[in-house]
C-alpha positions in Angstrom: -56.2 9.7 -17.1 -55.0 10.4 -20.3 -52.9 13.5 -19.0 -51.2 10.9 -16.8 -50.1 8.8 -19.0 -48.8 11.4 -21.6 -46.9 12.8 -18.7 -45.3 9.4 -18.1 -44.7 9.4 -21.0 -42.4 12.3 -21.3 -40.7 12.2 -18.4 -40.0 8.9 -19.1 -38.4 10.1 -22.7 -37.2 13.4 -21.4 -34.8 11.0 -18.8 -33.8 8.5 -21.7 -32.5 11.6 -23.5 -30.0 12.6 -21.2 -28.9 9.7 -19.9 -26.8 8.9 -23.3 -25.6 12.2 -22.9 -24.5 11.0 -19.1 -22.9 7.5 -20.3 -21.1 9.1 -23.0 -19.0 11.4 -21.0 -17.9 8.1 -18.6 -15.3 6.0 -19.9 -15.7 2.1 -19.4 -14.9 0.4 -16.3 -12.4 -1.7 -18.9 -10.9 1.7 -20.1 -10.1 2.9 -16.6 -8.8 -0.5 -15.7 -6.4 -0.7 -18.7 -5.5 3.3 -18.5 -5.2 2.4 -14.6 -3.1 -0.5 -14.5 -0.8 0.3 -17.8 0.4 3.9 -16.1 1.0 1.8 -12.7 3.5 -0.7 -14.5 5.2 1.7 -16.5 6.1 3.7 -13.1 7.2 0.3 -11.3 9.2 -0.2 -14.5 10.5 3.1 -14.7 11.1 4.2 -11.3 15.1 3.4 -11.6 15.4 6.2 -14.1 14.3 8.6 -11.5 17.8 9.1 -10.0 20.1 9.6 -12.9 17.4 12.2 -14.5 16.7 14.4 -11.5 21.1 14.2 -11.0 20.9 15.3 -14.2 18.5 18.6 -14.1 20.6 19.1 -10.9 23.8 19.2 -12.2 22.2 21.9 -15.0 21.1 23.9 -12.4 23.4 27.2 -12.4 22.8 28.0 -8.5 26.3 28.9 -7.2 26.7 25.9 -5.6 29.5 23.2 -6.0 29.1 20.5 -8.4 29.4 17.9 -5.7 26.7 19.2 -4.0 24.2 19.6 -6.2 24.6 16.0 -7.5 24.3 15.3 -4.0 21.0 17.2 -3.6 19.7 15.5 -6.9 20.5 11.5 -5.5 18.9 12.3 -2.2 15.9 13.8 -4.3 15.8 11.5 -7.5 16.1 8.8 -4.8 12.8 10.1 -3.1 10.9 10.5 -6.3 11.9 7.1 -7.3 10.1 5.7 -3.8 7.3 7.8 -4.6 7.2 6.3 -8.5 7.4 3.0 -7.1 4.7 3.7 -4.7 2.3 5.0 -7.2 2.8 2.5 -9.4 1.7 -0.1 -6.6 -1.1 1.2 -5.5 -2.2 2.1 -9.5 -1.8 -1.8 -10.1 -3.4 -2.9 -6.7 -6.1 -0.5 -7.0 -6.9 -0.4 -11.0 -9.6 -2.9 -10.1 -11.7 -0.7 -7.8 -14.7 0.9 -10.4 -14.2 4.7 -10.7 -11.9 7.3 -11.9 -8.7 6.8 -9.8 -6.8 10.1 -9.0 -3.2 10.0 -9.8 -0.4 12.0 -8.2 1.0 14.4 -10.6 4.4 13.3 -11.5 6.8 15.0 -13.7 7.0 13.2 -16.2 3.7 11.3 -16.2 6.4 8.3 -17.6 9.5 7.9 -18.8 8.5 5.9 -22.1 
């Protein structure tokens, strides 16, 4: 009997030690929300700037090819990227209330302030 209960007793301790170890390497379900929803309104906000900047690592570009065209290439392409901001910054703000860490797509730059 008494073997019993000192086993409970340990694995009930041994299981309290690592579950602080466990909770400590989660963030809050607040943090994520706040981390979640902040990067999805600073991509709706910023999703304009999109354009000019990838025009303007375009038109750097030392390719061989006309001016005009690659400021073409870098609209058509900034304009795509800007969709694709805009879309993850909706579905970061509609989505920043589900519980769990939320994958984000890897845009360059993360944000443009």
């Amino acid at each position: 009997m008494r073997v019993k209960v000192t086993g409970f007793v340990v694995a009930v301790l041994l299981c309290l030690s690592f579950s602080s170890v466990c909770l400590a390497q989660e963030q809050g379900y607040f943090t994520q929300l706040g981390q979640a929803f902040t990067r999805g309104v600073k991509n709706m906000v910023s999703f304009p700037w999109e354009i000019p900047s990838t025009i303007g690592r375009y038109d750097q570009k030392k390719d061989g090819n006309a001016r005009a065209f690659r400021d073409m290439a870098g609209f058509f392409d900034g304009t795509f990227r800007a969709v694709t901001r805009l879309g993850c910054g909706v579905w970061d703000v509609l989505f920043s209330v589900v519980p769990g860490e939320q994958d984000e797509l890897p845009l360059t730059p993360k944000s443009f302030f």
